[in-house]
C-alpha positions in Angstrom: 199.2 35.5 144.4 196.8 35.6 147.7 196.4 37.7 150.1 199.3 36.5 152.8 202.1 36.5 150.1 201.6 39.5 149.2 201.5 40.8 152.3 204.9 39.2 152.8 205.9 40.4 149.5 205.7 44.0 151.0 207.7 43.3 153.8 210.2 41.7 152.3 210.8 44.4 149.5 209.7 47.4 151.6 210.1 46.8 154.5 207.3 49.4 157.4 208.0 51.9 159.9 206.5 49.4 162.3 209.2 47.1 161.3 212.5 48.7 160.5 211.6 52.0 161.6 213.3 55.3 160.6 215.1 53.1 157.2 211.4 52.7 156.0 211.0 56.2 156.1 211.5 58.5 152.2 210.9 61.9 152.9 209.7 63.7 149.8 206.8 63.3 147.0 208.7 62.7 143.8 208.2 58.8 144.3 204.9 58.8 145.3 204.1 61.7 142.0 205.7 58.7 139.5 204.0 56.2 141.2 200.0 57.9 141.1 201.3 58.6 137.4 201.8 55.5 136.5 199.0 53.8 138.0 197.1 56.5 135.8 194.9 57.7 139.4 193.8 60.9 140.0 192.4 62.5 142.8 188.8 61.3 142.7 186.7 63.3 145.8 186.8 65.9 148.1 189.5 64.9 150.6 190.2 66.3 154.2 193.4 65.7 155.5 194.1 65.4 159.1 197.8 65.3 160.7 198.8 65.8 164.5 201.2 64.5 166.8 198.4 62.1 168.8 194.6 62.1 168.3 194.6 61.7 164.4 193.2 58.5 163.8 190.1 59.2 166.6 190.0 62.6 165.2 189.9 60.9 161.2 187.2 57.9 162.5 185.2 60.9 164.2 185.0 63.2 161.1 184.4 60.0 159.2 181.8 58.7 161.6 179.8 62.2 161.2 179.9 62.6 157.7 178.2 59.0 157.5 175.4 59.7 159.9 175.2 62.8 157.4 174.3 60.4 154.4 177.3 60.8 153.0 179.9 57.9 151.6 183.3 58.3 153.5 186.8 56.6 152.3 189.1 56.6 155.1 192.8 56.0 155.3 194.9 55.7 158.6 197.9 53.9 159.4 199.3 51.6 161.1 196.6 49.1 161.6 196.0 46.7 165.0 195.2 43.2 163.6 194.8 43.2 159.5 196.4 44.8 157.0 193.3 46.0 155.5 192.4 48.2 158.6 194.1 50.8 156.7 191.5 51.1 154.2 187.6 51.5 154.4 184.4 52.7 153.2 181.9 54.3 155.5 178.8 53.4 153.8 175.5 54.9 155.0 172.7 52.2 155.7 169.1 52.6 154.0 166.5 51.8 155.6 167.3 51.7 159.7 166.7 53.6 162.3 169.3 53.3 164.6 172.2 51.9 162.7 173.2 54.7 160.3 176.3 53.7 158.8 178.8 50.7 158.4 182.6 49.9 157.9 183.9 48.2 154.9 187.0 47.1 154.6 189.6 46.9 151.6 189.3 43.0 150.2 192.0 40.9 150.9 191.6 40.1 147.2 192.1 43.7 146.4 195.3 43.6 148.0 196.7 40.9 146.4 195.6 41.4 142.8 197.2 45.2 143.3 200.4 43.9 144.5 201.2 41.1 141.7 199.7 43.4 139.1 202.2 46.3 139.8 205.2 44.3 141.2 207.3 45.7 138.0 206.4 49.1 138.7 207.7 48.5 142.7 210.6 46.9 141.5 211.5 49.7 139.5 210.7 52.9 141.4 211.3 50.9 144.8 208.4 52.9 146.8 208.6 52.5 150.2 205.8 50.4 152.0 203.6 53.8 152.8 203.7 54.6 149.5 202.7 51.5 148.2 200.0 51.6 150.7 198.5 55.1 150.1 199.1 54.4 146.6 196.7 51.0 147.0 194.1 53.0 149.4 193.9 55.8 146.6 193.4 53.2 143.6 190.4 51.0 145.4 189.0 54.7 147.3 188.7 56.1 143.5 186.5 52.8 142.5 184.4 53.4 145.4 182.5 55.8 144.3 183.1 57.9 147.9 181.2 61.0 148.0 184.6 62.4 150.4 187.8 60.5 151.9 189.3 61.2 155.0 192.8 61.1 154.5 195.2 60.8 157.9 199.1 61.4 157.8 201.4 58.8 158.1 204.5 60.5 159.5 205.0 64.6 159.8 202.9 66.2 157.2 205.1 68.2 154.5 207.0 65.4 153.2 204.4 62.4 153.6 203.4 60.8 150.7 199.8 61.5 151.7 200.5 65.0 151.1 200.4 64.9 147.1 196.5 65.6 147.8 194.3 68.5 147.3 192.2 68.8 150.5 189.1 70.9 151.2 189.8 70.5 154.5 192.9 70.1 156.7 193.2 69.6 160.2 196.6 69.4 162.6 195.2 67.5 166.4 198.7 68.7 168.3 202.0 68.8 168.6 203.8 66.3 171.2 207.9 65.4 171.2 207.6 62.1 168.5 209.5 60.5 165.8 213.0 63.8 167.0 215.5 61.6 165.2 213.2 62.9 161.6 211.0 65.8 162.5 213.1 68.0 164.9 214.1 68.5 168.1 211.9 71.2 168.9 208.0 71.2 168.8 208.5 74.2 166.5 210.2 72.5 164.3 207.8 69.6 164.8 204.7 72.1 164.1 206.4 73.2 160.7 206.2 69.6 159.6 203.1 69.0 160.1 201.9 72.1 159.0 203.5 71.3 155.6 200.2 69.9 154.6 198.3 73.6 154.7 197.5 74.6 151.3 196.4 77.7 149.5 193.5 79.1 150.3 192.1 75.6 152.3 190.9 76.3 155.5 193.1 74.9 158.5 191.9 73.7 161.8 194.3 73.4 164.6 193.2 71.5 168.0 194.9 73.5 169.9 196.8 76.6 170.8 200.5 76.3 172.0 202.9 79.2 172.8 205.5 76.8 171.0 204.1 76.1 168.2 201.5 78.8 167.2 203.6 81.4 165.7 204.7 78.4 163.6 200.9 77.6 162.0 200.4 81.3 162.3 202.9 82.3 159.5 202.5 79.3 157.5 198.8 79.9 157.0 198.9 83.9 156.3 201.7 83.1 153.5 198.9 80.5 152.0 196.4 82.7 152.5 194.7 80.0 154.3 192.1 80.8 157.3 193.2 79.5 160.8 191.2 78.0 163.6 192.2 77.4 167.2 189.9 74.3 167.5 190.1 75.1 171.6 189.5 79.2 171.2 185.9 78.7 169.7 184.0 78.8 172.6 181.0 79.1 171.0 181.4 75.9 168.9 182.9 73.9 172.1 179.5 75.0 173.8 177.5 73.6 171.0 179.6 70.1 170.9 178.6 69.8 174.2 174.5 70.5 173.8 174.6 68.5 170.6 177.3 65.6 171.3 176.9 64.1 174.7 177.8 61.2 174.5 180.8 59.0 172.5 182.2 55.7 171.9 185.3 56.5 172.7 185.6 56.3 176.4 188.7 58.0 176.9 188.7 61.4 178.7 191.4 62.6 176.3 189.4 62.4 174.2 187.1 65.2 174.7 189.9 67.6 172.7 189.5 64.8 170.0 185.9 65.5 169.5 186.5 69.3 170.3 188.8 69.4 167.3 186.6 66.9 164.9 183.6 69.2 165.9 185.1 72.3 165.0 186.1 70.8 161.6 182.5 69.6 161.0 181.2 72.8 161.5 183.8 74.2 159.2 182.1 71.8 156.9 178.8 73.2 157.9 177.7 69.2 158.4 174.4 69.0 160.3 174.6 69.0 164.3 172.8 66.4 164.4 174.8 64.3 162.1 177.7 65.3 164.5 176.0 63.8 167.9 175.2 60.6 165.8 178.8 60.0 164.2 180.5 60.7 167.5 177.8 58.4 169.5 178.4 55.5 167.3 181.7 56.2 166.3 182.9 52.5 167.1 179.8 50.8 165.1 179.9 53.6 162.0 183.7 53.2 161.4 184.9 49.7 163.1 187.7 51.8 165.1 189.7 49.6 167.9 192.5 50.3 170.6 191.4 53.9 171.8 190.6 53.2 175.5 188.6 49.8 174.7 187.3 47.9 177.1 188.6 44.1 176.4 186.5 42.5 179.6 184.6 43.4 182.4 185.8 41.3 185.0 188.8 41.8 185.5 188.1 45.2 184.3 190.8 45.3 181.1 191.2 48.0 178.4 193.7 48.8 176.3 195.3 52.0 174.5 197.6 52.4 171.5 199.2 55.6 173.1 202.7 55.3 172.5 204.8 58.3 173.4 205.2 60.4 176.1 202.5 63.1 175.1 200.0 60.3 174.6 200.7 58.4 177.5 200.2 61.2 179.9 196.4 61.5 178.7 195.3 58.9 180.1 197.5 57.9 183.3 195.0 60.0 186.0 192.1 58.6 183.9 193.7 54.9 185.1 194.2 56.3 188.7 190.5 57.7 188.9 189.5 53.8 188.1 192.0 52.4 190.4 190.4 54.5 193.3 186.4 54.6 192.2 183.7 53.1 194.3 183.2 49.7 193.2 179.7 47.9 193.5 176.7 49.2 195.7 178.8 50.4 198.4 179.4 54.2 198.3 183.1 52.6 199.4 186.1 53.1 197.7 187.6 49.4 197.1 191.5 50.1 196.4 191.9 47.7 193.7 195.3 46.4 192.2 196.3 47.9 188.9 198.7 45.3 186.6 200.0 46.9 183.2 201.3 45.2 180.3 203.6 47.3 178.4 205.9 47.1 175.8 207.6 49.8 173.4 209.4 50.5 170.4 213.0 51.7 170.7 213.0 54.2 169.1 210.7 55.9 171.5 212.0 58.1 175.0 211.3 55.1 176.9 212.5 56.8 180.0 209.9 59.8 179.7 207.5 57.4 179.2 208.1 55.3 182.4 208.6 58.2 184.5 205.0 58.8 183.9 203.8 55.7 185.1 202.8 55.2 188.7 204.8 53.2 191.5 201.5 51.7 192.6 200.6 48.9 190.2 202.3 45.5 189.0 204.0 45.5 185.6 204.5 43.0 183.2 207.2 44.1 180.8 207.1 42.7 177.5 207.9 43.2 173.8 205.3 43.0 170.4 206.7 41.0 167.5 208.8 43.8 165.5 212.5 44.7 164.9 212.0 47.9 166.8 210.7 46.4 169.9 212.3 47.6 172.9 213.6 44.2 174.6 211.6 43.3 177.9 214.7 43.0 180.0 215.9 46.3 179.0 212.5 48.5 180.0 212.7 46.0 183.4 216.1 47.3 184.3 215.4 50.8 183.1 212.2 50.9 185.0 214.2 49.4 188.3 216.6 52.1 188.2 214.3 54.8 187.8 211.5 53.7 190.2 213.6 51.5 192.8 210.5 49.7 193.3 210.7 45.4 193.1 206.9 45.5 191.2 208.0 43.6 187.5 208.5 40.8 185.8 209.7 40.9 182.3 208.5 38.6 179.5 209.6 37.7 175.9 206.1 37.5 174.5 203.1 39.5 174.8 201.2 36.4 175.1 202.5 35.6 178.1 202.7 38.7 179.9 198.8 39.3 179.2 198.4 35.5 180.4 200.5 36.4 183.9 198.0 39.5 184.4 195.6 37.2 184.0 196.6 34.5 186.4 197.5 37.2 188.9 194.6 39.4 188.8 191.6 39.2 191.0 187.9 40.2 189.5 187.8 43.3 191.0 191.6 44.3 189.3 192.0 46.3 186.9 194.5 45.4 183.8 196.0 47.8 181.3 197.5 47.4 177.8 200.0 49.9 176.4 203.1 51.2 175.3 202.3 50.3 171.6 199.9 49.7 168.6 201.9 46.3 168.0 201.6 45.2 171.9 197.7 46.3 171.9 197.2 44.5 168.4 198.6 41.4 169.7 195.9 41.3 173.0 193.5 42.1 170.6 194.3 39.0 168.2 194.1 36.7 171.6 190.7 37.9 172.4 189.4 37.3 169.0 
């Protein structure tokens, strides 16, 4: 078997979220607890185990990223991926012998993959895992042959019936609570917040980034009855202070993302990992880990970055941070030059694609569009949703991503600026034309 069957192997008997959506979903362990049995794998390393509403996989690659540039060798598990497959699983592997480049990414082998899936097809067959079990079932198998010093575990979906949460962390760590996947978590962000704080555990230190009157009474009572010590990530001053003194700087260029590294930091000190170590995993972030999509800058001229924020909660973070660029001085000339902003955006249906678009500002030129999945919201329907909200004649809808980033393209001068978003599968696919 190579790698591309079975690939298509899994999506053809187990179909993803990113697919199907909420059918690929299998709330509950007992699946994935008969699957690890079988496959005879035990929990090999420390893990820490990080869930959250937005920020989880910059908060995961950060914590990652420092325990690296600690000397440490990380596994790291996130979901879904941009481009490959085997984006899902790495190795953070320290580097002897340089001093500047601390740590590297490895990624799972594409040979791994496939000799895992035609070994064990009987044993899908017959339990019928869903494909996130398969796939944290793979990344636990190849992470326990690594011979990781600690893994970095992120949550697929909620928290207290994930199959990621069958682990015994040292560590976990909740980013936030937004309004995401309602039609399987709840309505409320209560409800939400006692999801994901399903993956507390006794006695295991929790850190959460931040303090909602919604939702903290919920982490509150859920901790005390696992005896489990509770951290506002945003109430330690004193640690916020010393993020700041000790981690300028960051890869990660978004300004959201300052609570990212606010909550990571927190959990690293929890950890008691050097301070030093911190300011170098969170400065080289991008090298140490191979992390894409969070605010990346694609090209300089026209300016063009893209973002895999995809709900409401997550788009919101970075809409005045696109408005600050539309409007900065450009050049030499302390002038401001009021450049044209063009977005390419594209969403899953399952998504409140009206919140979304209420968010998004009148002034720019939009290119409505759809990524290659089941789920994807069609172009023409965002078009006429966006007309009848915004009663503004400033989009064009297109069938492929493709050619909605090639119209930006053709219609945007140097000094533009162009924006990717909506969805990981709509900022994968620009990602795949620029490589």
């Amino acid at each position: 078997m190579t790698y591309q069957q079975a690939i298509d192997y899994l999506y053809a008997v187990a179909p993803p979220f990113h697919q199907v959506g909420a059918a690929a979903y299998k709330p509950g362990l007992d699946t994935m607890r008969r699957l690890m049995s079988a496959l005879g794998v035990q929990q090999s390393c420390p893990v820490i185990h990080v869930a959250g509403t937005n920020g989880k996989g910059s908060t995961s690659h950060l914590i990652a990223s420092a325990l690296a540039a600690s000397g440490l060798k990380v596994g790291l598990y996130t979901s879904p991926h941009l481009v490959s497959f085997c984006e899902r699983v790495r190795v953070i592997e320290p580097v002897a012998g340089s001093p500047k480049l601390k740590a590297k990414p490895r990624l799972i082998p594409e040979s791994y993959v496939a000799y895992f899936v035609e070994t064990h097809k009987p044993l899908f067959e017959q339990l019928r895992p869903s494909f996130f079990e398969i796939t944290t079932a793979m990344a636990f198998c190849w992470l326990a042959g690594q011979d990781v010093d600690i893994a970095v575990i992120e949550v697929g979906l909620g928290g207290l019936l994930d199959a990621t949460n069958i682990v015994n962390p040292v560590l976990t760590v909740i980013t936030n609570i937004g309004l995401d996947h309602t039609d399987l978590l709840g309505s409320t962000l209560a409800e939400i917040a006692t999801q994901k704080a399903g993956i507390i555990k006794p006695g295991v230190t929790c850190i959460v980034g931040e303090r909602s009157e919604q939702t903290a009474e919920v982490f509150e009572q859920i901790a005390q009855a696992n005896n489990a010590p509770l951290v506002f990530a945003d109430e330690c001053e004193y640690l916020r202070r010393q993020r700041m003194r000790y981690a300028p700087d960051c890869e990660l260029r978004g300004d959201y993302q300052q609570q990212n590294m606010q909550t990571a930091f927190v959990a690293l000190r929890a950890l008691c990992v050097p301070r030093q170590a911190v300011a170098d995993g969170f400065a080289h972030v991008v090298t140490y880990t191979g992390l894409r999509g969070r605010w990346e800058i694609l090209a300089e001229r026209p300016l063009t970055i893209c973002d895999t924020g995809h709900n409401s909660h997550g788009i919101s973070t970075y809409i005045a941070q696109l408005q600050k660029i539309k409007n900065s001085p450009k050049g030499d000339k302390a002038k401001i030059i009021n450049c044209t902003l063009h977005i390419v955006f594209g969403m899953v249906a399952d998504k409140d694609v009206e919140a979304v678009l209420r968010l998004l500002p009148d002034e720019a030129v939009y290119y409505f569009t759809q990524p290659d999945s089941h789920r994807a919201l069609p172009a023409e329907v965002m078009l006429n949703k966006w007309q009848s909200l915004h009663q503004v004649s400033n989009a064009k809808a297109f069938g492929r991503v493709y050619d909605a980033f090639r119209a930006a393209q053709d219609s945007a001068s140097p000094d533009d600026v162009i924006f990717i978003g909506g969805s990981n599968y709509v900022v994968g696919e620009v990602i795949k034309l620029f490589e």
